[in-house]
C-alpha positions as CSV (number, residue, x, y, z in Angstrom):
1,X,37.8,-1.6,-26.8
2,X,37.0,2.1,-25.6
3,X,33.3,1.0,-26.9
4,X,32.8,-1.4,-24.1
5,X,34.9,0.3,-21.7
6,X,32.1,3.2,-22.2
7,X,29.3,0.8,-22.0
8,X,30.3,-1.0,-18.8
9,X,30.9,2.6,-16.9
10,X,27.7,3.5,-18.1
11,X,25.9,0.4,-16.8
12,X,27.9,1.2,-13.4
13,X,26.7,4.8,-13.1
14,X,23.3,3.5,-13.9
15,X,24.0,0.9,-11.4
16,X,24.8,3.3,-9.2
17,X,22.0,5.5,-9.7
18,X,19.2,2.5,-9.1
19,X,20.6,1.6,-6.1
20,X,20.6,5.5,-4.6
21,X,17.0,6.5,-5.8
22,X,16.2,2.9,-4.0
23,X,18.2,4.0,-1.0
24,X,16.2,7.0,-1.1
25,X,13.1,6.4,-1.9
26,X,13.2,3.5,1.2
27,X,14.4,5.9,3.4
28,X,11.9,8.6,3.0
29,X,9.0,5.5,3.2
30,X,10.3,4.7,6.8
31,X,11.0,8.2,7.9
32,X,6.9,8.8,6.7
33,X,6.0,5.7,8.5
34,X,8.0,6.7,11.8
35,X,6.7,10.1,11.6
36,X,3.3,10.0,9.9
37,X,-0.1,8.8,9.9
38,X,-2.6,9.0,7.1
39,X,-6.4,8.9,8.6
40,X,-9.2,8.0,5.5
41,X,-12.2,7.4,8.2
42,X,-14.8,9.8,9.3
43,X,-13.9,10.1,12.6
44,X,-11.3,13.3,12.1
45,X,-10.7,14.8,9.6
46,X,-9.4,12.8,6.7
47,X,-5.9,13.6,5.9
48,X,-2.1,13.1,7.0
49,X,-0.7,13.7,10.0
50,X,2.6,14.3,11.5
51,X,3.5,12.6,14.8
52,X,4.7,14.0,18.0
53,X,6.0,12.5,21.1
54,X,2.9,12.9,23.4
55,X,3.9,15.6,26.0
56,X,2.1,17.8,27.5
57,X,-1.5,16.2,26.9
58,X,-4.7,18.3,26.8
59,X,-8.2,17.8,26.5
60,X,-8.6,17.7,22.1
61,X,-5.5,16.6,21.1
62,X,-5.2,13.9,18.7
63,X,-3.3,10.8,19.6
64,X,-2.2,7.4,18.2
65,X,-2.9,4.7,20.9
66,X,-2.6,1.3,21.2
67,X,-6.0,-1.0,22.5
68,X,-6.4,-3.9,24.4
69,X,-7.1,-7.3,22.3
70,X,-10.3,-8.1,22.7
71,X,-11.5,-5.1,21.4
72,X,-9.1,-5.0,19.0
73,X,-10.1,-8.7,17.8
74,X,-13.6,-7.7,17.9
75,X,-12.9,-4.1,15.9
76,X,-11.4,-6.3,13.1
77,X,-14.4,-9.1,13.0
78,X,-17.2,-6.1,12.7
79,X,-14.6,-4.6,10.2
80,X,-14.4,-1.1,11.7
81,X,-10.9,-1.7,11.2
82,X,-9.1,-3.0,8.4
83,X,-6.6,-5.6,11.2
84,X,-5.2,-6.4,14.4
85,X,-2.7,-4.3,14.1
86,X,-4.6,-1.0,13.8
87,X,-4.1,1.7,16.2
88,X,-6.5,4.2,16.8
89,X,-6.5,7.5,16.2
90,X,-9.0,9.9,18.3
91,X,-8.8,13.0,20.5
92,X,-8.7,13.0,24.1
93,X,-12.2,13.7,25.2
94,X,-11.7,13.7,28.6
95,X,-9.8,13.4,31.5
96,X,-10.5,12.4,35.2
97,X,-11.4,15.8,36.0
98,X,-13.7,16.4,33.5
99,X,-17.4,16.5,34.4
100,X,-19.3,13.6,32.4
101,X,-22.9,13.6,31.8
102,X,-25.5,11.4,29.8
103,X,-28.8,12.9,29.1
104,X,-31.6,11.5,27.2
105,X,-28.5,8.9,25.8
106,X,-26.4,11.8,24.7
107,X,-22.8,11.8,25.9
108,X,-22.0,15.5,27.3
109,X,-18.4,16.1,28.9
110,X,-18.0,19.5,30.8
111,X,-21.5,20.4,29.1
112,X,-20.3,20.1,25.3
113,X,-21.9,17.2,23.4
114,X,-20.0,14.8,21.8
115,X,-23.3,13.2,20.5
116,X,-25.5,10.1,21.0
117,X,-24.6,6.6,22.3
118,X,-26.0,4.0,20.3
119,X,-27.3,0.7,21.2
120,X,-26.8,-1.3,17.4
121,X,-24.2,-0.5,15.0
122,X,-25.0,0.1,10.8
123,X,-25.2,-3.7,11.0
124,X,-27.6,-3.8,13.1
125,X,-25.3,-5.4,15.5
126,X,-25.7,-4.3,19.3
127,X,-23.0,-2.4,20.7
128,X,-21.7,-3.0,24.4
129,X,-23.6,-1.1,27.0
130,X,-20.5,0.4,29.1
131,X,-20.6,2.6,32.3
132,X,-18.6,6.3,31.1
133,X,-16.1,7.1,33.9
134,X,-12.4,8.7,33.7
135,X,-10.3,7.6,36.6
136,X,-6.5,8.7,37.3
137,X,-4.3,7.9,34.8
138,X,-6.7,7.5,31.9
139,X,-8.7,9.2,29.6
140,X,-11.6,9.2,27.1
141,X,-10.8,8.2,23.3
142,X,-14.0,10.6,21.4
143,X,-15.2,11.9,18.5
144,X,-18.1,14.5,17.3
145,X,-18.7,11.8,14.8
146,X,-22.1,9.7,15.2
147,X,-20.6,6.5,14.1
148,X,-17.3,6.4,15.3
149,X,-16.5,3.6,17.7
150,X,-14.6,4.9,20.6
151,X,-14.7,5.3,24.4
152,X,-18.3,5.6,24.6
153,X,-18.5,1.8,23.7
154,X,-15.0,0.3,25.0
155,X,-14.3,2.7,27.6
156,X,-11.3,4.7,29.4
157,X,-8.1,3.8,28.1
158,X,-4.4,4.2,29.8
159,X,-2.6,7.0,29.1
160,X,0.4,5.0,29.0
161,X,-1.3,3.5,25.8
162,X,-0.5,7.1,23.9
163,X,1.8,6.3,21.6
164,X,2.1,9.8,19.6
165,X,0.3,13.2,19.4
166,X,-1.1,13.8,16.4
167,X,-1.3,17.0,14.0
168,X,-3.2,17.5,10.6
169,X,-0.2,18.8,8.3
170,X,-2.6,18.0,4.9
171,X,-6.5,17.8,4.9
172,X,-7.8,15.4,2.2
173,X,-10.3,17.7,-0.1
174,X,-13.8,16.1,0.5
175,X,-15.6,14.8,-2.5
């Protein structure tokens, strides 16, 4: 009798146990989900990061946004992202009162150049021809890097569209 006795505690601590490390391990998924971001394309840097509520807003900060669905639809279709459901994660190139130029098809805001504009994509396929303006209550989505799809091609966005700040808390090592 003590024999099984022994056995069935055991199977109820281990019971027990299963159903914590579960309980954990869940929990710490949606707290990462809730409060983190992991970015693998060449736009920013590639690594995780934590995020914020979006307060305070200046020109460079990283933030998680929402955009509309047709360019959503169409970012999925050309695969530059993986779904619908993608959000986008960029820094805030500009504001309304920011001074926008384009010279010789190079984007400049207040004189710093956040590189060319291109007309066809690594496809081949032509990208859409927008006019670059900031009016209140938006901002520019940018990045330094050459082939990153953002504001320069589907234009200002809402700020109301922020959904976090974002900060790099672990760079991925670069092959």
């Amino acid at each position: 009798m003590k024999k099984i006795s022994v056995n069935i505690n055991l199977c109820r601590r281990i019971q027990i146990m299963l159903f914590l490390t579960q309980f954990l391990i869940i929990s710490v998924l949606i707290y990462f989900k809730c409060n983190y971001v992991i970015n693998v394309t060449p736009s920013l840097p590639r690594g995780i990061y934590r995020l914020e509520k979006p307060e305070n807003l200046k020109q460079g900060d990283i933030v998680l946004f929402d955009i509309d669905e047709d360019i959503k639809e169409m970012m999925a279709e050309r695969k530059y992202i993986p779904n619908k459901k993608t959000k986008l994660l960029k820094t805030i190139g500009a504001f309304e009162n920011n001074k926008i130029q384009i010279i010789d098809e190079v984007l400049y805001i207040d004189m710093e150049n956040y590189g060319r504009i291109l007309t066809c994509d690594m496809e081949g396929r032509e990208l859409p021809k927008i006019k670059i303006k900031v009016e209140k209550g938006y901002f520019l989505a940018l990045t330094k890097e050459k082939l990153s799809y953002d504001s320069r091609y589907f234009g200002q966005i809402r700020l109301e569209k922020i959904e976090k700040k974002a900060k790099l808390v672990y760079k991925f090592k670069e092959k």
